[in-house]
C-alpha positions in Angstrom: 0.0 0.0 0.0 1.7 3.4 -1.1 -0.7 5.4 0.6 -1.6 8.8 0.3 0.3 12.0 -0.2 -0.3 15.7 -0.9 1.4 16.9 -4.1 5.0 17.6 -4.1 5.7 20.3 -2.0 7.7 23.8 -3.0 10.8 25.4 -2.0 10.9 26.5 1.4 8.6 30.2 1.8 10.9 33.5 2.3 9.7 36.3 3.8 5.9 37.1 2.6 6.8 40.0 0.9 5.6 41.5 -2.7 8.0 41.8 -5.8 7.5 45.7 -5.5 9.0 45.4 -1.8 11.8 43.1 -2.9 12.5 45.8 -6.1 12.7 48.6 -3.6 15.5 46.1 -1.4 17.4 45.7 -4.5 17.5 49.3 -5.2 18.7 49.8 -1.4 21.2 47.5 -2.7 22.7 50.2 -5.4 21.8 48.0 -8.6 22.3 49.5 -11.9 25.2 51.7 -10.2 28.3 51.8 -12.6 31.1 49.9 -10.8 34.1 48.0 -12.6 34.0 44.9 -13.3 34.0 41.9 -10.7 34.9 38.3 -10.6 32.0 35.9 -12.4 30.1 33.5 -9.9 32.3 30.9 -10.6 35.5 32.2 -8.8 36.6 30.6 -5.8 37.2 33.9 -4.4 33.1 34.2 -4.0 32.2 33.1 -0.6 29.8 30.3 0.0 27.6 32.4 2.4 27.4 35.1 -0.7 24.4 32.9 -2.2 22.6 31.4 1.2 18.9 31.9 0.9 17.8 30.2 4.3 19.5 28.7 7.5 17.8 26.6 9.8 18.3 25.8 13.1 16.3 24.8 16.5 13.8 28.1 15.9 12.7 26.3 13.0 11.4 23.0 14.2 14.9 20.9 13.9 15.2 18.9 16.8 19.5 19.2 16.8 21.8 21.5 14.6 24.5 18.6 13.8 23.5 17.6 11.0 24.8 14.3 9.8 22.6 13.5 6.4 20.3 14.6 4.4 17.8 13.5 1.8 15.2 14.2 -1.0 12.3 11.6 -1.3 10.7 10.5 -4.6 7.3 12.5 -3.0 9.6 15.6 -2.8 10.4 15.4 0.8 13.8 16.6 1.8 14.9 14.0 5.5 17.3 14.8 7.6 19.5 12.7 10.3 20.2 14.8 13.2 21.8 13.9 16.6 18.6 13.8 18.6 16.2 12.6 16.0 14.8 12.4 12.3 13.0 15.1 10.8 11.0 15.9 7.2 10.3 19.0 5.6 7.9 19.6 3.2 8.9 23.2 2.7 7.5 25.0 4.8 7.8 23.1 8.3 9.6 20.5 10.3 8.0 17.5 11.4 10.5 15.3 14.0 10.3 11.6 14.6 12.3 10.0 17.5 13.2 6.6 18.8 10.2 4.4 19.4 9.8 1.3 21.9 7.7 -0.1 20.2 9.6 -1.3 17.4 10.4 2.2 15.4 13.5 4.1 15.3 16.1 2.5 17.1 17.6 5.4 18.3 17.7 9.8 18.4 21.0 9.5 16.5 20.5 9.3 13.1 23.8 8.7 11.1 22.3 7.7 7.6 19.5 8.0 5.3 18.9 6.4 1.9 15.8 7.2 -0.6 15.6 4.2 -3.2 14.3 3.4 -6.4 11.3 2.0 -5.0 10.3 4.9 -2.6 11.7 3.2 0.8 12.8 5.0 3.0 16.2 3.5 5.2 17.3 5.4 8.1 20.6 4.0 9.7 21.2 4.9 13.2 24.0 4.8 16.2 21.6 1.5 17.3 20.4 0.0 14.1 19.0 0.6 11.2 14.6 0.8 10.7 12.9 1.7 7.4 9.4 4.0 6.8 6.6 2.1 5.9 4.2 3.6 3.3 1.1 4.5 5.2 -0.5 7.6 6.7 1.0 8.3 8.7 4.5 7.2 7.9 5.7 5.2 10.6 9.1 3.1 10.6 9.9 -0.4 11.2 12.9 -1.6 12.8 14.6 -5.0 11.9 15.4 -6.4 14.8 18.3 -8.0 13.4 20.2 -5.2 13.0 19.8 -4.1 16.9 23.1 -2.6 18.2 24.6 -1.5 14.8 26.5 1.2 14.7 25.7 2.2 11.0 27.7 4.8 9.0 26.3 4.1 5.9 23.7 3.0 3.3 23.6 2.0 -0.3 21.5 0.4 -3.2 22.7 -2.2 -5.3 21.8 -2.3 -8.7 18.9 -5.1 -8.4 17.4 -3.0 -5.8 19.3 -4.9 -3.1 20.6 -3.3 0.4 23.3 -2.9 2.2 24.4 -1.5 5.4 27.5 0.0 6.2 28.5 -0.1 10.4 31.3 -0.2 12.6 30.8 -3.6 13.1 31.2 -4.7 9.3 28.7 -5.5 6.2 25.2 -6.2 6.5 23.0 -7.4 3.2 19.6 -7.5 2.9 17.2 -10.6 2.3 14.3 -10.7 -0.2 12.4 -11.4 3.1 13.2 -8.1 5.0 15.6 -9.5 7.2 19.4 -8.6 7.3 22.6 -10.9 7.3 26.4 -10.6 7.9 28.5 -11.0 4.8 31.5 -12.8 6.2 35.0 -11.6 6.0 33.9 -7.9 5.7 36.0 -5.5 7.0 35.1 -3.4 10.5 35.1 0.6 10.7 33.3 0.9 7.6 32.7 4.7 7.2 31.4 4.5 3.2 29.7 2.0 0.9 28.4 2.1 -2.9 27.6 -0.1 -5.3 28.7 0.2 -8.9 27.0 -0.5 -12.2 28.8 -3.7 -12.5 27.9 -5.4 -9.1 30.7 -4.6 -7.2 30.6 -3.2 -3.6 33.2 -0.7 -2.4 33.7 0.0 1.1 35.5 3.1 2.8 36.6 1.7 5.9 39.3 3.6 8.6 41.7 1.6 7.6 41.7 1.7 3.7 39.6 0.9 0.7 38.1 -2.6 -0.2 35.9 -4.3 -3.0 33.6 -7.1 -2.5 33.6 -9.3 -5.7 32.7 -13.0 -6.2 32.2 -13.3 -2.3 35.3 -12.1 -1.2 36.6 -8.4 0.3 40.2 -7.5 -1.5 41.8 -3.8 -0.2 42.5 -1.7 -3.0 44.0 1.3 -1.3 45.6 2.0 2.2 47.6 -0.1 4.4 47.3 1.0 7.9 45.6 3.9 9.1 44.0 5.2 5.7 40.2 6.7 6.7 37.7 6.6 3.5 35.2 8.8 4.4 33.2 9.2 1.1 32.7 7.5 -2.5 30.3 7.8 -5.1 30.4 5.8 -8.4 30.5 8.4 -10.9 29.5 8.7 -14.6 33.6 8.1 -15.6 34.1 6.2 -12.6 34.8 5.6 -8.6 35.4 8.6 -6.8 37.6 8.6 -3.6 37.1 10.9 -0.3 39.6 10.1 1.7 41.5 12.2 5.2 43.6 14.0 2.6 41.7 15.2 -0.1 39.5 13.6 -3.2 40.7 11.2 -5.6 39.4 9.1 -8.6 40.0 5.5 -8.1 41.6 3.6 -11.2 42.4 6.5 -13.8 46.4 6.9 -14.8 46.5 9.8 -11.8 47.3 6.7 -9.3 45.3 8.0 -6.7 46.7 12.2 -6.9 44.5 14.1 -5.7 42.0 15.9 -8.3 43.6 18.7 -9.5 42.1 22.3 -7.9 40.3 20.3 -4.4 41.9 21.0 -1.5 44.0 18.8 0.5 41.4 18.1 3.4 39.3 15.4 4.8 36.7 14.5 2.1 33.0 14.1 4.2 30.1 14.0 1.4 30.5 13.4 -2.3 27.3 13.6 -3.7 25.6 13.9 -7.5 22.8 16.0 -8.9 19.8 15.2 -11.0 21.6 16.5 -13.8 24.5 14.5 -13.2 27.0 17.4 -11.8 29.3 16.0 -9.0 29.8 17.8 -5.8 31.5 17.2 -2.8 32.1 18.5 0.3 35.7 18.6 2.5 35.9 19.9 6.2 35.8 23.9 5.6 35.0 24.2 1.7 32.1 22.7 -0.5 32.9 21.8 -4.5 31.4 21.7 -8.0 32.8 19.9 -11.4 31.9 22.4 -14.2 33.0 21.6 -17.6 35.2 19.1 -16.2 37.2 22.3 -13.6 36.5 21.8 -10.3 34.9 25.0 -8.5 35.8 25.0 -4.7 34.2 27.7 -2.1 34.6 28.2 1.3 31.7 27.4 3.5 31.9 29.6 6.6 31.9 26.6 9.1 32.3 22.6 9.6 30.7 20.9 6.8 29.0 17.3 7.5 26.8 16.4 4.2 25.6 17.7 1.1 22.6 17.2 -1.0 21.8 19.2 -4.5 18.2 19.2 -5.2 15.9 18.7 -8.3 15.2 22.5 -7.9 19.1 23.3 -8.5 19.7 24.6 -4.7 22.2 22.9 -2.6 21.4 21.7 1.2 24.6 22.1 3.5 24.2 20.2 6.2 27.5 21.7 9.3 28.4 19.6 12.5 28.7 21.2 15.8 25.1 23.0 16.1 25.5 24.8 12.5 22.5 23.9 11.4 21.1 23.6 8.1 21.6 26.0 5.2 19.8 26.0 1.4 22.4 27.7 -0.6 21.0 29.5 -4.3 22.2 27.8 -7.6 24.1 30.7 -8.3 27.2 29.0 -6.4 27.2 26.5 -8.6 29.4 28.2 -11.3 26.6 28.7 -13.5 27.1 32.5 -14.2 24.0 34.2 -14.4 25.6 37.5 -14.9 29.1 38.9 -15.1 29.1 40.9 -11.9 28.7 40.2 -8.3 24.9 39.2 -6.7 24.0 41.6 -4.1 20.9 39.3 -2.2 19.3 37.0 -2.8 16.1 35.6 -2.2 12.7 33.1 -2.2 9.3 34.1 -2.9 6.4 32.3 -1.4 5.9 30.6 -4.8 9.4 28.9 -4.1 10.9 30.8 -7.3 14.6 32.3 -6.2 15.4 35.5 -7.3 18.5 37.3 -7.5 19.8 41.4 -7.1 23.0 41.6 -8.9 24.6 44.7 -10.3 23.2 44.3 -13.6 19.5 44.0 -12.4 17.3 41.7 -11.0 16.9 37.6 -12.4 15.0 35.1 -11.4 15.0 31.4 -11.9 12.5 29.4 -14.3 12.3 26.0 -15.3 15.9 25.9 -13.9 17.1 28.8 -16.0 17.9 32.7 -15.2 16.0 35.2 -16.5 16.2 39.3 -16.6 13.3 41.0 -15.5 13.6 42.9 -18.3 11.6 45.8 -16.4 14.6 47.1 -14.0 17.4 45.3 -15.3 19.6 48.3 -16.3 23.4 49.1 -16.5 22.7 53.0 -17.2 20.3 54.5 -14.7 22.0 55.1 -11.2 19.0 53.9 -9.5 15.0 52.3 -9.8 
């Protein structure tokens, strides 16, 4: 039974506002003033926090600012693993689910969270791992099987089959809903993903492994060699590791990717377009036209998620809450001088003051409002 669900909700609401109110802010803001030119969008020099449209914290309805993971449903839903519980947001507020005795959420400390092909919902935890059942309301069911993981990671296979990621080692998936060991895996598993040709990789603290024809083989590290993040990309295994990113069997042999930083790797994540992203310690990443395009994010950086609407969810550990950043980061250069504010309408549309005039976004794309976009008069 898939139940029932309203329609795929919007963007988060900004401010309720008119566009004549947010015209007058962007006037405030000196648009259409003659200034030299500035750095495009896509310049690393252009801080992260330039293009934040919302941050969320405890005010807002989440239960905990660390956030660990985060999300989007196939019903449009954006989940999110906190410390002291799970929340959903359907764009305009939080609703928070905590552990349940009764056979629910294992635990308040959410460490992972996987949306698959079929609409499941699995949510790992520091106590097991429990999935949402597709009723109204959603509820989740534990397996009881899985009671004192420590899980650090989810993944999908490409038959649709599960695994889980924990300190403890591998866990697989049975057609009948319970979960089994896979012997010989290794422990301190920090990242898992399956590749288009059946193979599991595992980031682990002490290196990198692959699961092929039954057996676990290391592929990188020897010693103490965290993995932290991978993602199989479209040309091929991408590497997060304590020292910076890496592509995993190209003629590089394991260098770093030219123009990432050398930190620890803690989110590697892919769009619905296919762009790559990822996310170190202090800085957050985009591949665009193959160059990588590396800002600074103003804080600890946990997780990632781009959405299908083109913003980016940052997700920052030690009560930074969460943050929805503008496409305009992205390297996508919607004009050739500096944004001056930008913001979301109660429609969910983003819109954007920059010194050439005013844009905003439609079906993914920027356009001038032709009415006050001007480079010659000093003002509107």
């Amino acid at each position: 039974d898939t139940g029932s669900f309203p329609p795929r909700p919007v963007l988060p609401r900004s401010l309720s506002f008119p566009v004549f109110q947010l015209v007058h802010l962007l006037a405030l803001a000196g648009i259409g003033l003659a200034q030299e030119a500035r750095p495009p969008l896509a310049q690393a020099d252009v801080p992260l926090e330039h293009h934040v449209v919302r941050v969320y914290g405890r005010e807002h309805g989440l239960p905990s600012e660390w956030i660990v993971d985060v999300c989007e449903e196939v019903d449009g839903y954006l989940w999110v693993a906190t410390r002291n519980g799970l929340t959903r947001f359907d764009g305009l507020r939080f609703e928070t689910f905590v552990r349940d005795a009764e056979g629910g959420l294992p635990s308040n400390d959410v460490t992972a969270l996987l949306s698959t092909s079929d609409g499941t919902l699995w949510v790992g935890t520091e106590a097991g791992v429990a999935v949402r059942e597709r009723a109204t309301p959603p509820g989740f069911r534990g397996f009881p099987d899985s009671r004192g993981l420590e899980v650090r990671a989810l993944c999908e296979g490409p038959i649709g089959d599960g695994w889980v990621g924990a300190r403890q080692g591998i866990w697989r998936a049975r057609p009948d809903g319970t979960l089994e060991p896979v012997a010989g895996a290794p422990e301190d598993v920090q990242a898992i993903c399956c590749d288009q040709g059946g193979v599991l990789w595992v980031g682990t603290d002490y290196g990198l492994f692959a699961y092929r024809s039954g057996r676990f083989e290391r592929e990188l590290g020897d010693g103490w060699y965290p993995v932290p993040a991978l993602l199989d990309g479209s040309d091929g295994l991408v590497v997060g590791t304590a020292w910076g990113l890496h592509r995993h069997g190209d003629e590089s042999g394991g260098v770093r990717l030219q123009g990432t930083p050398s930190q620890r790797v803690h989110d590697i994540a892919v769009g619905p377009d296919g762009t790559l992203f990822a996310a170190w310690t202090t800085h957050v990443g985009v591949r665009v036209d193959g160059d990588w395009v590396v800002h600074h994010a103003g804080g600890v950086v946990e997780c990632i998620h781009p959405d299908r609407e083109g913003s980016l969810w940052v997700g920052r550990m030690n009560q930074g809450g969460l943050r929805r950043y503008a496409p305009t980061w992205t390297g996508a250069v919607v004009t050739d001088r500096n944004t001056t504010c930008v913001i979301d309408d109660e429609d969910g549309r983003v819109w954007i003051g920059a010194n050439e005039g005013l844009f905003r976004q439609v079906d993914g794309a920027w356009e001038p409002v032709d009415a006050i976009t001007s480079r010659d008069e000093p003002s509107i």
